[in-house]
C-alpha positions, 0 to 999 in steps of 0.5 A, spaced: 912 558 374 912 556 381 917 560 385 915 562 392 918 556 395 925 560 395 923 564 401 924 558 404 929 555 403 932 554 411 925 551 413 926 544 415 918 542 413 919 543 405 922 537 402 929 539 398 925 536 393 920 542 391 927 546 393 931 543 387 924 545 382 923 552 385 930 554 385 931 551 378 924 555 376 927 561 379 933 561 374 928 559 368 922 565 369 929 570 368 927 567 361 919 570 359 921 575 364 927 578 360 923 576 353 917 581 357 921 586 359 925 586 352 917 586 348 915 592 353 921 596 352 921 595 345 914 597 344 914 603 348 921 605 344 917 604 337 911 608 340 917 614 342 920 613 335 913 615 330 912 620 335 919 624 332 924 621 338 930 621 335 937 619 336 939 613 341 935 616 348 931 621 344 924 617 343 924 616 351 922 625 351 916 624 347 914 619 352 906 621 353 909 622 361 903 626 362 899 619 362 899 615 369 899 609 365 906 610 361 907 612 368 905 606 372 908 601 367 915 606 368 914 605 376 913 598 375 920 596 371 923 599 376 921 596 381 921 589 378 928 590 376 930 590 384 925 586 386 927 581 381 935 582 382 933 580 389 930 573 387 937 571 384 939 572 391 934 568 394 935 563 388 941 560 391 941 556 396 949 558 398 947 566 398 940 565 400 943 562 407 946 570 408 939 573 408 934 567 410 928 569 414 931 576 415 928 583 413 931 581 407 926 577 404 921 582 407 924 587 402 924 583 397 917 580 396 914 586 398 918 590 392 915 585 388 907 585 389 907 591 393 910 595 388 910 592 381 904 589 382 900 593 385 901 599 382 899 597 376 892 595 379 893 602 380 894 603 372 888 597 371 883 602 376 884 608 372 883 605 366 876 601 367 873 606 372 870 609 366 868 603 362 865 600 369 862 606 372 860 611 365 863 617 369 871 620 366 876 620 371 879 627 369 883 628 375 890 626 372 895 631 375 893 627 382 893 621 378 901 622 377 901 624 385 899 618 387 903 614 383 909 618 385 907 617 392 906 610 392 913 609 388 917 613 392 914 610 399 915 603 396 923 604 395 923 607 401 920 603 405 923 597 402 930 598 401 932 599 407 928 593 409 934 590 405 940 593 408 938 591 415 936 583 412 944 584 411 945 586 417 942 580 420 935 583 423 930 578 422 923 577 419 915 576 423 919 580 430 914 585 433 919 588 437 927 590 438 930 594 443 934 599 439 938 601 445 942 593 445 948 596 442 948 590 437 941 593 434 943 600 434 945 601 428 939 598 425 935 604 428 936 609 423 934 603 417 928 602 421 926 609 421 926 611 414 923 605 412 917 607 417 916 614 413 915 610 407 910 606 410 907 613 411 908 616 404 904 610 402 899 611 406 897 618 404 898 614 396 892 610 398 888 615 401 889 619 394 887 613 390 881 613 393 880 620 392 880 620 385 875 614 384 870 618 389 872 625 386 871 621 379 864 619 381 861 626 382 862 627 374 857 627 370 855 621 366 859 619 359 859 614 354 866 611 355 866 607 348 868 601 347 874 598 350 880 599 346 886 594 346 893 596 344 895 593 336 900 591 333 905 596 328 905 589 324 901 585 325 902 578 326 901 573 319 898 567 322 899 565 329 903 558 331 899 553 333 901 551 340 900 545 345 902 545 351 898 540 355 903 535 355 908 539 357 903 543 362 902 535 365 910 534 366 911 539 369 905 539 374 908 531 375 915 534 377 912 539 382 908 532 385 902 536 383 896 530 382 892 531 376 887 526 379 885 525 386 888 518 388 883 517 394 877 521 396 879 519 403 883 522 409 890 518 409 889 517 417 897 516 420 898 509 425 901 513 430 898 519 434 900 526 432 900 532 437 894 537 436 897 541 440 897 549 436 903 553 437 901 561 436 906 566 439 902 569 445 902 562 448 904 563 455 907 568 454 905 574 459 904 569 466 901 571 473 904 571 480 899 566 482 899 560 476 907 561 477 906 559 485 902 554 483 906 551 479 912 551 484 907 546 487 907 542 482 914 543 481 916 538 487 913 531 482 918 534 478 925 535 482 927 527 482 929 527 475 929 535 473 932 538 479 930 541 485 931 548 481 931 545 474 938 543 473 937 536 472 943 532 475 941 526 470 940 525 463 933 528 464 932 536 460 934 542 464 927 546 465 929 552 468 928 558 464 925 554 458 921 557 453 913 556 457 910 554 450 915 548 449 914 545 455 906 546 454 907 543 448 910 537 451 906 535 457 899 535 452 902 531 448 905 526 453 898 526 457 894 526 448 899 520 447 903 524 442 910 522 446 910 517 450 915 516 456 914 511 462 915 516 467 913 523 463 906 519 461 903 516 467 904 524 471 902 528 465 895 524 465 893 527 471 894 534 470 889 539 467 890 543 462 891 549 468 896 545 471 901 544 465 899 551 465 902 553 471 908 548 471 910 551 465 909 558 467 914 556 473 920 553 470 920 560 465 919 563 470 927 561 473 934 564 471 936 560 466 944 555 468 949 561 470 955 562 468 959 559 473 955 553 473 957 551 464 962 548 463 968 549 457 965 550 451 967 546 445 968 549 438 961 549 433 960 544 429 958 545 421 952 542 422 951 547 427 953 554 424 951 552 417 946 545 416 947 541 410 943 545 405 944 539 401 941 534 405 935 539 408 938 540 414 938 548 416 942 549 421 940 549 428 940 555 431 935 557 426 929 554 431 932 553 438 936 560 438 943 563 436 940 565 429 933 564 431 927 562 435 921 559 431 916 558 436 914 552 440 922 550 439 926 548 446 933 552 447 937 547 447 944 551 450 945 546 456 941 540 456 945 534 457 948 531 451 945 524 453 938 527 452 939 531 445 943 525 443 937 520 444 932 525 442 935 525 435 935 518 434 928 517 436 926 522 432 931 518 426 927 512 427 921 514 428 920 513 435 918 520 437 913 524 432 910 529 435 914 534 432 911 540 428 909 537 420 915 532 421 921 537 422 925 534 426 924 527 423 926 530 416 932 533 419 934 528 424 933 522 418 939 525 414 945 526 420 949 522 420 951 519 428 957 524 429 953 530 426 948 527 431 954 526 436 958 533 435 950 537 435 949 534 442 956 535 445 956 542 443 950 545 446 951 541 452 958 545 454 954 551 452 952 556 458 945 557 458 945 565 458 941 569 465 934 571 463 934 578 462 930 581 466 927 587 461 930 593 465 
């Protein structure tokens, strides 16, 4: 079943509707799941009792534990139990907006493929070796260690991966200074889990070290592969046909069983070509950033002489380098369009947007004393409207998070997001990423639309931190 989509679920780029079938999917695949686990354990239980456990938990010590694939298989339930306790939580839309793109679900998916999964690779490599190669591994004590180590080091690495998710550490972040005393107590987490990261390291030099010491043996004839059998038998097997089922479901995830067209569906409005990446301006040098204070005195009519627009145009100053960029390619590409944006964008090289851009990030962003009272935060604002695909907005444009090429909004005029919003209701502006922003915009209402833009224009915008 597919069920990734529940690390997703604040991303404004994937439909509600595929949301609605993930979450549901994740509720049902509690079902094969539990069946599974109970087939497994019910086996292991059986294979215990004929070699003479006794009472409840006896069978548990007759267990060949000396075998690393009884060992694997133990390591990997465990895993899987947390790591599956874990997608419960993602599955819900509600406790999913505590933990989305935080280290949580780091955590989370990293307990389950690289954990449970990927240590029965393991158990799967041990086993096959000898049939694929004709030479015996004999080693299983350093088998076990290795098993040992790679489970040890996935619930240490992981677990506080959880903790600091909770905390509010975010997910796909290189860097955080663990002196900010709002980040101090995540150091600790943080460094445990770069010593699990290390136990699994040696784990997986030691999984090598088995398959190379294996290869020195002498060669022998590892017989024909065995498959486990059933203590009783089945007496027939059902007949099962599942393709009409497996058609409406493929049908309800919107997965076409044939192509419709062999041709591209090319759209009626030019697209911005524009790649976002995270390295995208962000080091700037002295001389680009004096080139485009240059440039800059074309801007200052309508941005201000020091980027604090007087009029409804966007303040630049202090804002985000990539941003800025991304709008001038697409004014001069055709992606946006303005009267006045437009025509100035068309002379520019690609050095000059450079340069532009690397001069406004380059100021302090709108000081203190220049903000003015700020009104309460709206709903739509805190917590979006999940039912509506609406994230709040702070996941991209800052407060919660910052998704790469999105414009800090804390002090813009409200005049200018309010028609930004609309335009992109209407379709009137498309030059946003995969139609994020028009698949929100569509969905407020105009006082949520309202309420967004007057909050973010009585914000102050905070002073540039300097980095020392």
């Amino acid at each position: 079943m597919p069920i990734g989509m529940h690390h997703t679920f604040a991303d404004p780029q994937v439909g509600a509707g595929f949301k609605f079938i993930h979450s549901a999917f994740t509720a049902l695949v509690a079902i094969p799941t539990l069946l599974t686990v109970f087939t497994i354990c019910a086996s292991v239980e059986i294979a215990g009792r004929l070699r003479g456990g006794k009472g409840p938990f006896g069978w548990i010590a007759t267990l060949p534990w000396d075998n690393p694939i009884m060992l694997a298989v133990t390591f990997s339930f465990i895993m899987l139990g947390f790591g599956g306790a874990g997608g419960l939580i993602n599955m819900s839309y509600q406790l999913d907006a505590t933990i989305h793109n935080t280290q949580w679900i780091t955590g989370h998916f990293h307990l389950i493929f690289g954990g449970a999964i990927v240590i029965m690779y393991f158990a799967i490599a041990y086993d096959l070796w000898p049939h694929l190669t004709g030479r015996q591994l004999t080693n299983l004590r350093l088998m076990r260690t290795q098993l040992w180590l790679w489970f040890i080091g996935m619930i240490v690495t992981t677990f506080p991966w959880h903790w600091v998710g909770i905390l509010g550490m975010p997910r796909r972040m290189a860097y955080y200074d663990y002196s900010n005393a709002a980040l101090e107590p995540m150091a600790l987490s943080v460094s445990i889990s770069v010593v699990g990261a290390f136990i699994l390291v040696i784990s997986a030099i030691l999984f090598f070290v088995v398959l190379l010491e294996g290869q020195r043996a002498p060669r022998e004839n590892a017989g024909p592969y065995r498959f486990a059998v059933a203590v009783h038998p089945p007496i027939r097997l059902p007949e099962v046909k599942a393709a009409g089922l497996w058609d409406a479901i493929c049908s309800a995830a919107g997965i076409a069983r044939k192509a419709t067209s062999t041709s591209p569906v090319t759209p009626d409005f030019k697209i911005s070509s524009v790649v976002v990446t995270p390295q995208m301006l962000s080091i700037a040098d002295t001389q680009s950033i004096g080139r485009g204070a240059t440039l800059a005195h074309q801007c200052a009519i309508c941005h201000g002489p020091a980027g604090f627009s007087r009029a409804d145009a966007p303040n630049l100053s202090g804002q985000f380098a990539g941003a800025i960029y991304k709008q001038l390619k697409d004014f001069q590409s055709g992606a946006r369009s303005n009267a006045i944006m437009t025509p100035f964008a068309a002379k520019l090289t690609d050095q000059d947007m450079i340069d532009v851009a690397s001069y406004y990030a380059y100021l302090p962003r709108l000081p203190e004393d220049r903000a003015r009272q700020a009104v309460a935060a709206p709903r739509i604002v805190l917590s979006g409207a999940p039912l509506r695909n609406i994230p709040p907005c702070g996941s991209c444009h800052g407060s919660i998070d910052h998704k790469i090429g999105s414009p800090w909004l804390q002090g813009q005029p409200a005049a200018y997001i309010k028609a930004q919003l609309q335009a992109f209701a209407r379709d009137e502006r498309n030059n946003d990423i995969s139609q994020q922003m028009r698949n929100i915009a569509r969905h407020m209402t105009p006082l949520e639309i309202d309420e967004a833009a007057r909050y973010y224009s009585s914000l102050s915008q905070p002073a540039r931190s300097t980095g020392h």
